[in-house]
N, C-alpha and C positions, 0 to 999 in steps of 0.2 A: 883153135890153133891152125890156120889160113893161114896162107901166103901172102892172100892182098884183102883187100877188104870188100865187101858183098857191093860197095858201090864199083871198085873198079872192075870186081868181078862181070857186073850186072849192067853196069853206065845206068842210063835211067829205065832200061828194064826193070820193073816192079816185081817179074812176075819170074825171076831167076830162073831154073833148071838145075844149078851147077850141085855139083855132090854135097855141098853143104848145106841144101837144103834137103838131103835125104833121098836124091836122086842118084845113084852109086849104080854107073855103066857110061851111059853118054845123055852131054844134056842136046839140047832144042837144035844146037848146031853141026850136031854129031862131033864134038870136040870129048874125047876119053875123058871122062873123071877122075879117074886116080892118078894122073898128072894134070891136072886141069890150072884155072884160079886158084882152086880151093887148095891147093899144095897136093901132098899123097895122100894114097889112099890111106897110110899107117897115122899121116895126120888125124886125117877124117877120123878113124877110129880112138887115136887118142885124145881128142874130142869129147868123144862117146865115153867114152870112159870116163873121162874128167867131171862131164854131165850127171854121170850115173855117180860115181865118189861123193858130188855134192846134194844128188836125190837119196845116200842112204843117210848120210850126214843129218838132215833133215828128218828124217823118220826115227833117225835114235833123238834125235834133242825131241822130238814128239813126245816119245816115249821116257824120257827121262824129266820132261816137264807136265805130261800125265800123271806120274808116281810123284811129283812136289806141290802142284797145283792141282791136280784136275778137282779136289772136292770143292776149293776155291773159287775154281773157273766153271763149274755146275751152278754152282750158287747164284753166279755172275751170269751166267744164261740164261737162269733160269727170272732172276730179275729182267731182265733184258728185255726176254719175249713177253712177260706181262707187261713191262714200258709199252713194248712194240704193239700189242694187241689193243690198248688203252690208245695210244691216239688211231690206228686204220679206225676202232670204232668212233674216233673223233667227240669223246664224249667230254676233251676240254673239264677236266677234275684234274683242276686245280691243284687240289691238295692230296690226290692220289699221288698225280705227278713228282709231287715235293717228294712224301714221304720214301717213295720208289727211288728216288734221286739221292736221296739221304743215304738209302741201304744200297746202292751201287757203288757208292763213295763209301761207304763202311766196308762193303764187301773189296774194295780196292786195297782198303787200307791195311787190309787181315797180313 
């Protein structure tokens, strides 16, 4: 939630300072940050907040896709890593491979 956006903030500075990159005082040119580019300082913060809203958001669908899938998604790992250990040892079986392939496609389909 910016004012203007990190390119007009920044022009082709790569390397920003401005409070929306987490810099909240004064950035490189000593220009104040909480009236800066970046809008207010209460923008900045509602940002932050917006940020975090959508990092719990994520943590309950974890959690609520844990309790409907995770035996599911064990299963599907737990395949997975033996795929993955069977080729690093590059031992090229054929028909491990298959059957491995079969039960991850089974295990998908549950």
């Amino acid at each position: 939630m910016v004012s203007k956006s990190e390119e007009d903030c920044c022009g082709e500075n790569t390397e920003c300072n401005c409070c929306e990159h987490g810099n909240i005082g004064q950035d490189e040119t000593g220009n104040d940050c909480t009236e800066s580019c970046c809008g207010s300082y209460a923008d900045v913060l509602i940002g932050i907040a917006h940020d975090a809203k959508t990092e719990l958001l994520v943590e309950k669908l974890k959690v609520k896709l844990e309790a409907k899938f995770g035996k599911q998604l064990d299963k599907l790992a737990d395949l997975l890593v033996e795929a993955m250990e069977i080729k690093m040892k590059e031992e090229n079986d054929a028909e491990k491979m298959a059957e491995l392939n079969r039960k991850i496609t089974e295990t998908l389909m549950e």
